[in-house]
N, C-alpha and C positions, 0 to 999 in steps of 0.2 A: 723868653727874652734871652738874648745872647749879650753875655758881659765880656769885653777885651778888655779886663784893667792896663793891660800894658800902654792906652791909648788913652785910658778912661773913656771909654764911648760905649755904649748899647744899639743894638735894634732889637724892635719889638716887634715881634714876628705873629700875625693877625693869624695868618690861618696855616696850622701847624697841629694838622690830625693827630690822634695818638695815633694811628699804624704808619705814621711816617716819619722815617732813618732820620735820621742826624745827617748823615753826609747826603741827603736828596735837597733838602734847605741852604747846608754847606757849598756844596756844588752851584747851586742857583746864587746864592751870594757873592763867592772867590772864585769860582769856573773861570771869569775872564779877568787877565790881568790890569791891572787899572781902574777896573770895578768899583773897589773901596776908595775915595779920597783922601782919607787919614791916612792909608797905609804906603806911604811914601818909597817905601822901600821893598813893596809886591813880594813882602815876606808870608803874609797870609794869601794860602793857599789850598786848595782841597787835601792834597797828600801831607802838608805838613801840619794842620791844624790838630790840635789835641781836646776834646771837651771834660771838662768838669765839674761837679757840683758839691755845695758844700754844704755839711750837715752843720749848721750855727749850733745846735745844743750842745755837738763834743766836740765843735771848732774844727772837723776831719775834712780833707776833701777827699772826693774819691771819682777815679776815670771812668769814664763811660766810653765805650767802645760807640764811634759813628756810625757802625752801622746797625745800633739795635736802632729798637721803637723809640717814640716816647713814652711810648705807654707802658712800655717794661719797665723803665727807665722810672717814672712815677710809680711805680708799684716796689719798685727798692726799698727794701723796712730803715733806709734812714735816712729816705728822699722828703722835704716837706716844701709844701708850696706858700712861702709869705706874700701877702699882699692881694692872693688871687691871680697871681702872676706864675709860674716855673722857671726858672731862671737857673743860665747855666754860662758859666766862665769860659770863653774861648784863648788858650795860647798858643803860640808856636812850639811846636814840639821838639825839645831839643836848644831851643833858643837862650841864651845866657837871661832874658826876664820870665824865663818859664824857670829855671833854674835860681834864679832870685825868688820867686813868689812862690814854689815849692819850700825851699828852705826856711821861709816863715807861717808855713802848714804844716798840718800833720796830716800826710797822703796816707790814703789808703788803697792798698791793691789786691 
């Protein structure tokens, strides 16, 4: 599942191998402009998007480079999966509510 808190919106993404990138999904999503309806201002984009996940036990987030797996990706010693779900926070990178929602985390790099 891909979380935009900045919109409050999800999609849940059905079929999402683990040997396949983050930015092959990304691409297929943002690739064309006007794509997303929420995003009213065609700010999400393949080059600008940033992914994230958060480890709830120590509150951390930490950046996941788009073009690994998933399945690396889940194999990370502080990745866990609630729900039965994988779930990963998409922001604009660089953008002043990536820059808010950092600063009420504790990022890991």
């Amino acid at each position: 599942m891909f979380v935009y808190p900045e919109y409050r919106q999800m999609d849940f993404i059905q079929a999402f191998n683990e040997k396949s990138r983050f930015v092959d999904h990304i691409e297929l999503m943002f690739g064309t402009p006007g794509q997303v309806p929420w995003d009213t201002e065609q700010k999400y984009s393949v080059e600008r998007l940033q992914v994230y996940f958060e480890d709830r036990k120590t509150e951390q987030i930490y950046k996941v480079d788009k073009e690994e797996t998933l399945g690396k990706t889940l194999k990370h010693k502080r990745y866990a999966v609630y729900n039965g779900t994988p779930s990963f926070i998409l922001l604009v990178e660089g953008s002043n509510y990536e820059k808010y929602f950092l600063t009420n985390q504790k990022l890991v790099t």
